[in-house]
PLY file of the C-alpha trace (Angstrom):
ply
format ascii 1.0
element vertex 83
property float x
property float y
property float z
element edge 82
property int vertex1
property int vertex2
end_header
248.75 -90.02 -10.18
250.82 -92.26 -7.42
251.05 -91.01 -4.34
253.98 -91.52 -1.85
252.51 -94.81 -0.14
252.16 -96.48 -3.38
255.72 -95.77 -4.76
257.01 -97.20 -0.85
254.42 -100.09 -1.42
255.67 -100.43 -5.05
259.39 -99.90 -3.95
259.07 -103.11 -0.90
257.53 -105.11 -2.92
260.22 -105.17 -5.83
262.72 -105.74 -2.64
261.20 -108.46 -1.70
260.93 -110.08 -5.28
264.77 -109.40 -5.14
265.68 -110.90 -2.44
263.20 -113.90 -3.39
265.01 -113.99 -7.18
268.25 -114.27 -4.63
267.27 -116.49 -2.67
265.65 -118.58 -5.64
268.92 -118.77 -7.39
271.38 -119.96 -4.07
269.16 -122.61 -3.65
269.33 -123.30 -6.97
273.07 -123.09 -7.07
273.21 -124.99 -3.92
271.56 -127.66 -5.36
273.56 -127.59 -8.47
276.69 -127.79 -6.39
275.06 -130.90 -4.19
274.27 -132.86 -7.72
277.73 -132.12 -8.90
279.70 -133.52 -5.75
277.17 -136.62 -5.84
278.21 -137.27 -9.17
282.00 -136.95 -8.80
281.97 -138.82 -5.98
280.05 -141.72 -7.61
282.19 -141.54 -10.96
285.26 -142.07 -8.31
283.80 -144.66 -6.89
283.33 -146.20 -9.88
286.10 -145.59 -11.49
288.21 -147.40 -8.07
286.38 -150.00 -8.46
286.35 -151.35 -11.79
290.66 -150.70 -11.02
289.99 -153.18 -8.10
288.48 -155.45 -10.63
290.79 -155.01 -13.85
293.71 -155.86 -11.23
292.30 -158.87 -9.95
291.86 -160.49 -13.31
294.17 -162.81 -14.00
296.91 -162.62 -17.20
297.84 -159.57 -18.72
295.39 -156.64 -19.72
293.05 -156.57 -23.11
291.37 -154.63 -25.27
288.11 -155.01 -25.65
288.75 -156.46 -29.08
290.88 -159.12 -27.91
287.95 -160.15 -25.01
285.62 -160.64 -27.85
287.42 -162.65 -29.88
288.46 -164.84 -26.58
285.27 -165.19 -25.75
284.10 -165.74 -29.89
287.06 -168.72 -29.76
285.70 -170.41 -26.46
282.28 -170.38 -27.57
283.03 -172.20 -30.97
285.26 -174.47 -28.59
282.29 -175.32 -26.43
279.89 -175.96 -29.63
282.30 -178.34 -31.17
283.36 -180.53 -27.96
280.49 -183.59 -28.12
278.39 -183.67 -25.13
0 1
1 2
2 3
3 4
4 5
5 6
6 7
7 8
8 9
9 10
10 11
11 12
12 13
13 14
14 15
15 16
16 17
17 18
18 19
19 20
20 21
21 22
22 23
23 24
24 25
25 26
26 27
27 28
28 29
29 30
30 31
31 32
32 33
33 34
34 35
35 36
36 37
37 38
38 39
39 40
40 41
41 42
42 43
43 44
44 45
45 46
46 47
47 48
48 49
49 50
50 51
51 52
52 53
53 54
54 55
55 56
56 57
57 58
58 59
59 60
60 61
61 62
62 63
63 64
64 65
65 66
66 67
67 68
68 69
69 70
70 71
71 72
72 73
73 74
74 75
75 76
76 77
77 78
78 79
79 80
80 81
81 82
């Protein structure tokens, strides 16, 4: 049988797992939040400055496909001129 002192030892102890399990999981949230603001504030970084670069090239915007076969075109230029 329990007695009284080991149902209030029983009964502080699973308060202070509690509140350890609470404590456990803000900190865990907190971190989550801190990760998530670092990364949204790096992909916005990014992001402004690859704009910053895209506008400083000069002539009008390509695709991707269109910079490969540019660069394709001046490569075969550049094998062909003698040397």
């Amino acid at each position: 049988m329990t007695t009284n002192e080991d149902v209030r030892l029983f009964d502080t102890t699973a308060a202070t797992q509690d509140s350890r399990g609470d404590n456990t999981r803000s900190s865990q949230e907190q971190e989550e939040r801190r990760i998530l603001m670092a990364w949204k504030s790096m992909s916005s970084t990014l992001h402004r400055h690859s704009l910053c670069e895209d506008s400083a090239a000069p002539g009008p915007a390509q695709s991707f496909l269109a910079q490969q076969r540019q660069s394709t075109l001046t490569r075969r230029v550049l094998r062909l001129q003698p040397r």
